[in-house]
C-alpha positions as CSV (number, residue, x, y, z in Angstrom):
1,X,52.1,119.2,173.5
2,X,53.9,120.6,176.7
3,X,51.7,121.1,180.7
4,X,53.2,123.2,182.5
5,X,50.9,121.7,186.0
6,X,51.9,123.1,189.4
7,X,52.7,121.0,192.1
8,X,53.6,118.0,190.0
9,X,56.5,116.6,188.3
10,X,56.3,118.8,184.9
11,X,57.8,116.6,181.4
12,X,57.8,118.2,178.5
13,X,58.2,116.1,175.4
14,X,57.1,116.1,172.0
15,X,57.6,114.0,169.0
16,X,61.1,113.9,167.2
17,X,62.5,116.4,170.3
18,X,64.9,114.7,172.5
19,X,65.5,117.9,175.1
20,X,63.3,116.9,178.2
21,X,62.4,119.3,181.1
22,X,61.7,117.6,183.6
23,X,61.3,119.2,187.0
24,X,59.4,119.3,190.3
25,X,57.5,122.5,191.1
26,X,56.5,122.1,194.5
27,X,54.5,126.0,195.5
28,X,52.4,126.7,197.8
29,X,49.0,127.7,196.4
30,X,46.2,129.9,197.9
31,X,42.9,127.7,198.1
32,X,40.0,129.7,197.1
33,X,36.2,128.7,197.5
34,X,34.2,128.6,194.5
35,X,31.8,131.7,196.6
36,X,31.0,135.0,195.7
37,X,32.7,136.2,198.7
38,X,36.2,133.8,198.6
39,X,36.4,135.6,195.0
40,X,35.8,138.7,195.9
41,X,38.2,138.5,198.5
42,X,40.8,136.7,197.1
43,X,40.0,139.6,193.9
44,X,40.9,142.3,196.0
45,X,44.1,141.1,197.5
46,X,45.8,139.7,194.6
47,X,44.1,142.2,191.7
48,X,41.9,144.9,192.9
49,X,41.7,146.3,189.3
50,X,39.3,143.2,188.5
51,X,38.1,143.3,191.7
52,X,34.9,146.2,190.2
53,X,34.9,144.0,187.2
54,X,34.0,140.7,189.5
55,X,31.5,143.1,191.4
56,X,29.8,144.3,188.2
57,X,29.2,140.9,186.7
58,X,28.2,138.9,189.8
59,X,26.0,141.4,190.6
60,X,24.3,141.5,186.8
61,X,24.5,137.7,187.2
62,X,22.0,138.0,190.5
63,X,19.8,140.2,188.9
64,X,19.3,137.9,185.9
65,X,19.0,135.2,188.2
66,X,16.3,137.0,190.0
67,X,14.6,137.6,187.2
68,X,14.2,134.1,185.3
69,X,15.1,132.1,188.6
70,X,18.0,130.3,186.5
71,X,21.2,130.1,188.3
72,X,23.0,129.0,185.3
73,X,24.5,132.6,184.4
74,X,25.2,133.0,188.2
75,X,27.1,129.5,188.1
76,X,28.9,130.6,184.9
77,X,30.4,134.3,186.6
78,X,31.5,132.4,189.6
79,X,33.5,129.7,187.5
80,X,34.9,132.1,185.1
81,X,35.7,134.4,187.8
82,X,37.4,131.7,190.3
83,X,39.9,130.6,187.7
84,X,40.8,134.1,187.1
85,X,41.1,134.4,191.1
86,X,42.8,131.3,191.3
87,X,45.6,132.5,188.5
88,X,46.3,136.1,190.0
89,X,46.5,134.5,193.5
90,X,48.8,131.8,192.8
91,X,51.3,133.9,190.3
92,X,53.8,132.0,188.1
93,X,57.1,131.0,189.8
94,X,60.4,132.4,187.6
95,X,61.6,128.9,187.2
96,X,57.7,128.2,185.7
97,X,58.0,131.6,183.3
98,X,61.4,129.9,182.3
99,X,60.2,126.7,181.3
100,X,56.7,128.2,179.6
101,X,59.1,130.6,177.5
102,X,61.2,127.7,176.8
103,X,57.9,125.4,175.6
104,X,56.1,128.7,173.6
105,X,60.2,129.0,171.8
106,X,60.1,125.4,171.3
107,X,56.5,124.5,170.7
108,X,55.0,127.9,169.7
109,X,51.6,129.2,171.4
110,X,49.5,126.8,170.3
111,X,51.1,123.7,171.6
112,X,51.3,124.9,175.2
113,X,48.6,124.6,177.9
114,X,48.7,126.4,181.3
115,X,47.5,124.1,184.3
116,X,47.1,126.3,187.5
């Protein structure tokens, strides 16, 4: 299995493979809160075509909510919704396309995990 992780030394290895790629991503990456607002925000800077989407499920997500007085569903939008606002604002490097194409040619799909 091959993690491509941000910020951290990246190693991939794999049984009976004796190429390693080992390198040290060091990125800045945009914090966002896990808020309705921070998403929205960071939504509309980074991908303002999912932006509407965001706006159209948090707000069914409220309604719900206000209905059965469960945040659960509410909970659920924001997490789903803040990793996608976490990937868009914090875009893959070249050098981490480079070594994710290398893993997927290597590996194939299924062995590779993204870490943002």
């Amino acid at each position: 299995m091959f993690i491509v992780c941000r910020d951290t030394p990246v190693l991939g290895l794999r049984r009976g493979y004796s190429e390693v790629d080992d390198a040290v991503v060091t990125l800045a990456t945009t914090r966002i809160d896990r808020t309705g607002l921070a998403i929205r925000a960071a939504l509309a800077q980074a991908a303002p075509e999912e932006c509407a989407q965001f706006e159209v499920d948090f707000q069914q997500a409220v309604a719900r909510a206000s209905q059965t007085f469960d945040l659960a569903p509410l909970d659920a939008t924001l997490e789903r919704w803040w990793g996608i606002a976490v990937i868009r604002a914090n875009p893959l490097s070249k050098h981490e396309h480079a070594q994710l194409a290398r893993a997927k040619a290597s590996l194939g799909d299924q062995g590779v995990i993204v870490v943002s």
